[in-house]
Structure formats: C-alpha cells, structure tokens
C-alpha positions as CSV (number, residue, x, y, z in Angstrom):
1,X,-75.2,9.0,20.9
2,X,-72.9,12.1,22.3
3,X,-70.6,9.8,24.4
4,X,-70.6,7.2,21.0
5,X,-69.4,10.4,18.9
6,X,-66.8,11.2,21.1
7,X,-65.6,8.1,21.0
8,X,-65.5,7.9,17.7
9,X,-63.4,11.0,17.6
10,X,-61.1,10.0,19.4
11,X,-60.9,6.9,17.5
12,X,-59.9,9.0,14.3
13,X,-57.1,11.3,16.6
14,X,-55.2,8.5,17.4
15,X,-55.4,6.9,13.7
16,X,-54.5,10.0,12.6
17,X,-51.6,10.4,15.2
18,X,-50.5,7.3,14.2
19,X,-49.8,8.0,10.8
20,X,-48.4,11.0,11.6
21,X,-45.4,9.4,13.3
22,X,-45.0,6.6,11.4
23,X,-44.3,9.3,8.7
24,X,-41.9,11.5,10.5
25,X,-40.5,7.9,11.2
26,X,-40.1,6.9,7.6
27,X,-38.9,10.5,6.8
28,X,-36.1,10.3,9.3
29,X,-34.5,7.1,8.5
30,X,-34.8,8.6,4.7
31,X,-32.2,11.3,5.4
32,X,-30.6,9.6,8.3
33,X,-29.8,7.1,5.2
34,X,-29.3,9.7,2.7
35,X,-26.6,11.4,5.3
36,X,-24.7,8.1,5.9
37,X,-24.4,7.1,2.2
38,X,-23.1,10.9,1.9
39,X,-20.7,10.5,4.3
40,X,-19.7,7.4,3.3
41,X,-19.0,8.7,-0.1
42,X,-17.0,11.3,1.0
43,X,-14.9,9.2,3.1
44,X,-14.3,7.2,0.0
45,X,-13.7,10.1,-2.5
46,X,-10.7,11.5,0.0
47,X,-7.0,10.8,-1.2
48,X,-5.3,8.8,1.1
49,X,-4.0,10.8,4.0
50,X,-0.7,10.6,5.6
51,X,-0.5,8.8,9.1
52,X,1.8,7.6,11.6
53,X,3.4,3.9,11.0
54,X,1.9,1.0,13.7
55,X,5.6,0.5,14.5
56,X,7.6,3.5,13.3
57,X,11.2,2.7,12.4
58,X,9.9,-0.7,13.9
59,X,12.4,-3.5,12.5
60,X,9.8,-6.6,11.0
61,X,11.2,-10.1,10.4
62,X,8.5,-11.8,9.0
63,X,9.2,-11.4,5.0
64,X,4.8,-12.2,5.0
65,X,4.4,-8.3,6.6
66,X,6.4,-6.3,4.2
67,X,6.1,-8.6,1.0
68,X,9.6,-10.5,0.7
69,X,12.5,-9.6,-1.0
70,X,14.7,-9.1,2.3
71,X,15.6,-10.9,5.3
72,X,14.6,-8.0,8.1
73,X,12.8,-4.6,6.9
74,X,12.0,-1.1,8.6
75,X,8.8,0.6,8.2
76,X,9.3,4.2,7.4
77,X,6.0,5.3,6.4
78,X,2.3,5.1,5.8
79,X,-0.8,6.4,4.8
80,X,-4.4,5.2,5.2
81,X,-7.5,5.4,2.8
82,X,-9.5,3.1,0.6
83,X,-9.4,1.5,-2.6
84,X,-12.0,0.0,-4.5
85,X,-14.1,1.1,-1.6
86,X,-12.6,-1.1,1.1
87,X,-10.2,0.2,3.7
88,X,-6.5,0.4,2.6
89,X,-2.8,1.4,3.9
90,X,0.2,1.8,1.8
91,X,3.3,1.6,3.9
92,X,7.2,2.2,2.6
93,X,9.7,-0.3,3.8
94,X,13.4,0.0,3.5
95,X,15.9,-2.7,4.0
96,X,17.1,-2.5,7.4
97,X,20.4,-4.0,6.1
98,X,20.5,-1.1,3.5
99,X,19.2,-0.8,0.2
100,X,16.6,0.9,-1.9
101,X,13.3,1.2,-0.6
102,X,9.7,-0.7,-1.8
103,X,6.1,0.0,-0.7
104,X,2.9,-2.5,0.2
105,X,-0.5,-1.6,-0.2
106,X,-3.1,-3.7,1.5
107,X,-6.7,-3.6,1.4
108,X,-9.1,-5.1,3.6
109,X,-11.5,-7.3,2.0
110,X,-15.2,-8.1,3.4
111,X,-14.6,-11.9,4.2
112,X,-12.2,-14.7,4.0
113,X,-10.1,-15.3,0.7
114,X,-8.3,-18.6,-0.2
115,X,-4.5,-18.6,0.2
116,X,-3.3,-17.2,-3.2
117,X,0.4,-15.3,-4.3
118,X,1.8,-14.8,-7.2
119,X,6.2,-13.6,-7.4
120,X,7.3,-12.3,-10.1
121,X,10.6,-14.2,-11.8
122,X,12.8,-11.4,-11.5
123,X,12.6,-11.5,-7.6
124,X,13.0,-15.3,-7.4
125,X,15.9,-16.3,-5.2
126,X,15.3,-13.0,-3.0
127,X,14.9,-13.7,0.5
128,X,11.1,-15.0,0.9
129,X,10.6,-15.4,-2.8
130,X,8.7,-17.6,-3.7
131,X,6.6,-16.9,-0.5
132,X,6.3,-20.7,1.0
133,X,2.8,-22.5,-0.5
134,X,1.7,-26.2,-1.0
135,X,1.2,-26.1,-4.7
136,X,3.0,-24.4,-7.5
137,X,0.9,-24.8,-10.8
138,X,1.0,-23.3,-13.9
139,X,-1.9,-21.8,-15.6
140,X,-0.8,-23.0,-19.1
141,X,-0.4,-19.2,-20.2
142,X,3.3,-19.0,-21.6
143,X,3.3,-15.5,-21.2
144,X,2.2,-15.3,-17.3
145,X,3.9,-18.4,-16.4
146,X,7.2,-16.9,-17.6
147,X,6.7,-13.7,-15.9
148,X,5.5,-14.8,-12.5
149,X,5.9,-18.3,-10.1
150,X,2.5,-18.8,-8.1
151,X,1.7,-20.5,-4.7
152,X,-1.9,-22.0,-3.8
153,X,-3.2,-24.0,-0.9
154,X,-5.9,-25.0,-3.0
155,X,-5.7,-26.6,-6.6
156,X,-8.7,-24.6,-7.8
157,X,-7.7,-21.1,-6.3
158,X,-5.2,-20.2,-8.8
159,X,-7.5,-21.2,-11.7
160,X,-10.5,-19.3,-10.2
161,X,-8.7,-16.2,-9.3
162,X,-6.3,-15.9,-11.9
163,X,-8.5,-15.6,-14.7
164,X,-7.0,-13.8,-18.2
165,X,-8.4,-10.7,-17.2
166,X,-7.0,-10.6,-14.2
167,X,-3.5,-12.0,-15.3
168,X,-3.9,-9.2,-18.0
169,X,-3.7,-6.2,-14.9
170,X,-0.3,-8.1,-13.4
171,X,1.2,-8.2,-16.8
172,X,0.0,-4.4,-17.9
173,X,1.4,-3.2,-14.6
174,X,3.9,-5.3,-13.0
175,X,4.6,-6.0,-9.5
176,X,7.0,-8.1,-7.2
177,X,4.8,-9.7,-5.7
178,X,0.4,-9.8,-5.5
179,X,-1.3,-12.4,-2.2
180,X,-4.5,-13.2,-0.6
181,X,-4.4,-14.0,2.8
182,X,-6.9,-13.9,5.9
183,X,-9.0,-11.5,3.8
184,X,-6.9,-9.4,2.7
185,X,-5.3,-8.5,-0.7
186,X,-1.6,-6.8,-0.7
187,X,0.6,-5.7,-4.0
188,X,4.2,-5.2,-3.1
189,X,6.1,-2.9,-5.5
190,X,9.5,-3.6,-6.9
191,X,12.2,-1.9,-5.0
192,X,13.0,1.9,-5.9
193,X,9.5,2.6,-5.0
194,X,8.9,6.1,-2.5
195,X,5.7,6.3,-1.1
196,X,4.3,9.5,-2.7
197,X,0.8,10.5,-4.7
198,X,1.6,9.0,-8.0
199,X,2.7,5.5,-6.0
200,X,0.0,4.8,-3.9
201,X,-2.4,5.9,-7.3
202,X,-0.6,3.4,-9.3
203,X,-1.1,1.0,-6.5
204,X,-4.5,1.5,-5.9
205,X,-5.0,1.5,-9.6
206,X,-4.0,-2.4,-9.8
207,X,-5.8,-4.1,-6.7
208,X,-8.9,-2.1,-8.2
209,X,-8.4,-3.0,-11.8
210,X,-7.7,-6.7,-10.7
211,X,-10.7,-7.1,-8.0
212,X,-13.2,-5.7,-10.7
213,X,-11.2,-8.0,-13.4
214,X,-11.8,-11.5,-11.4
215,X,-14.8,-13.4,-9.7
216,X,-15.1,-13.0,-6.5
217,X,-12.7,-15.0,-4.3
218,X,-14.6,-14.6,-1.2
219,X,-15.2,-17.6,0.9
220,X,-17.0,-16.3,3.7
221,X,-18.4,-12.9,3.2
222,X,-19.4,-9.9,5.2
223,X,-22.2,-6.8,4.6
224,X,-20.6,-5.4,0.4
225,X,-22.4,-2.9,-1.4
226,X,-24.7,-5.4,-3.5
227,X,-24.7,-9.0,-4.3
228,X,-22.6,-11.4,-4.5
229,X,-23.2,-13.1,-7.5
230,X,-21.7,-16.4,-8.6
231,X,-18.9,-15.6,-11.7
232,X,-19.0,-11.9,-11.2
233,X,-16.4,-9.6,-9.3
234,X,-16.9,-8.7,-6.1
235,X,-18.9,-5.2,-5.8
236,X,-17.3,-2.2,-5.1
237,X,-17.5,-1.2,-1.3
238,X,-18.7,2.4,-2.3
C-alpha cells in the first residue's frame, strides 16, 4: 500500500510538472508574439530613413529601372521604408544627359503580379514611353483613356486591376508613369520632383490609396497579414 502511494505521488508530480511547463510554454510564445508584432509595428510606423543609393551616381540604361522618360539616368539618392506595410525605396534619378530630376518609389509586394503599366499622355513620345507591352486596351472610360496609354500581357489584367476606384487615385494624383512587374509595384513621378519628406509622403500616399482601392492582383502569394480574399484588396502588411 506504502510503495502504491508513493507511486501514486509521483504520478501527480510529474502531471503537475507537466502542466507547469506547458504553461510557461504557452506564456512565452504569448509575449515572444506580442514582442514581434511590437516590433514590427514600429518598424512600420518609422518615416522612411535616408540611405545610401545601390549604385551611387551609377549611370542605368534600362529606362524599366528608373521609370522612362530618358535614354540613360543617374541615381542620386534614396531612402528605404515601407508603405502600405510592405518594404519600399524611393530613389531620385536625374538625367545623366541633363535635365530636371524625377523620383521612383517601389514597393515590394508579397507574390507575383501580372505585367501591368499605365503612361500618362503627356510623357508619350519620351524615350521608353509607352514602356513596350503586348496589348494596348482601353478601358472604355473617356476620362482615363485620355489621360493615360496602358500596356498588358494579359487581356484580363487591365480590367481586373484597373478598376474605377483605382483609376480614380491615378486621376486624383497624377503620375508619369504606375507598373507591376515581378511582384513589385513602382510610381514614377513627373520630372521636377526632389526627393524630400513631402515627395516620398505623396508617393506613398498613392501606391497605398491604389493597393487598398483594387482587388488583389496577386498571382502567387506569400505569408500577408490576413486573407486573401477573392474581389477584396490585398491586406495591409502591418
């Protein structure tokens, strides 16, 4: 009867012992969580902070990298951060022929994206503009299709990007030119731009307006903040 007792208590220790950790367990990957998503949305809430160009005064040929409008351009500047919860970089480009300067922002996107940009009319002509593209519809709105030329590789992209409320944010807030490659989306300024607080808000301002204004584009997608639901826009990465 003694030896069954002790048992027995023994029995109860290591239940109890058990529970115990699995506790401390479950408490630790509470605030390990609660300390990431804290971090995180810190990271998030920063301004975006100067940093050095990937190819300072670097000359760039391809008119794909720095958004058109000239044959050769020179990247003079660029800062890093995020917008709409993804990572971004705005970068300043001058024309290395001369000329007035423009700025990019790019944000990376959690998947794939089909092939999608949209020129604006005044920049037509421009070196790179229209950026080459298979197809050239027109979305049957006067007022877009007057303002801006776009390029698809896929007949239903420009129908199921473009939506009105999205073409509603590029004809609010202009810009020379707005594509999805890879998976990313970039905005291209016109020129006169300076890379400086109130431009890269004003840019941010746009790719977030138009990714919350538009179903989601991804084709292939990656770990987002919440599901990825058919007809709505893609969540927010914070």
């Amino acid at each position: 009867m003694h030896l069954a007792a002790v048992e027995m208590e023994r029995a109860v220790e290591g239940v109890a012992s058990a529970l115990l950790i699995a506790i401390a367990l479950v408490l630790g990957g509470v605030l390990l969580r609660r300390r990431w998503r804290g971090r995180r949305d810190a990271r998030a809430a920063e301004p975006l902070e100067p940093a050095l160009a990937r190819f300072a005064d670097a000359v760039a040929s391809d008119p794909t990298h720095f958004g058109g409008g000239a044959v050769t351009a020179r990247v003079r500047r660029r800062v890093d951060g995020v917008v709409y919860g993804y990572p971004a970089a705005v970068e300043e480009y001058e024309n290395a022929d001369g000329g007035a300067p423009w700025c990019t922002l790019t944000v990376s996107l959690p998947g794939r994206v089909p092939f999608l940009v949209v020129d604006h009319w005044h920049a037509v002509g421009r070196p790179g503009v229209p950026q080459p593209a298979a197809l050239r519809p027109r979305l049957g709105d006067p007022t877009f299709d007057s303002a801006y030329v776009v390029g698809v590789h896929e007949a239903e992209a420009a129908e199921r990007v473009l939506v009105p409320a999205a073409r509603a944010v590029l004809l609010d807030t202009p810009v020379q030119r707005l594509v999805l490659q890879g998976s990313t989306v970039t905005v291209r300024t016109f020129d006169g731009a300076r890379l400086d607080d109130a431009q890269t808000a004003a840019l941010g301002d746009v790719l977030a307006r138009f990714l919350a204004s538009t179903p989601s584009f991804l084709q292939s997608s990656m770990a987002v903040s919440g599901r990825l639901r058919a007809g709505a826009p893609l969540p927010s990465g914070r």
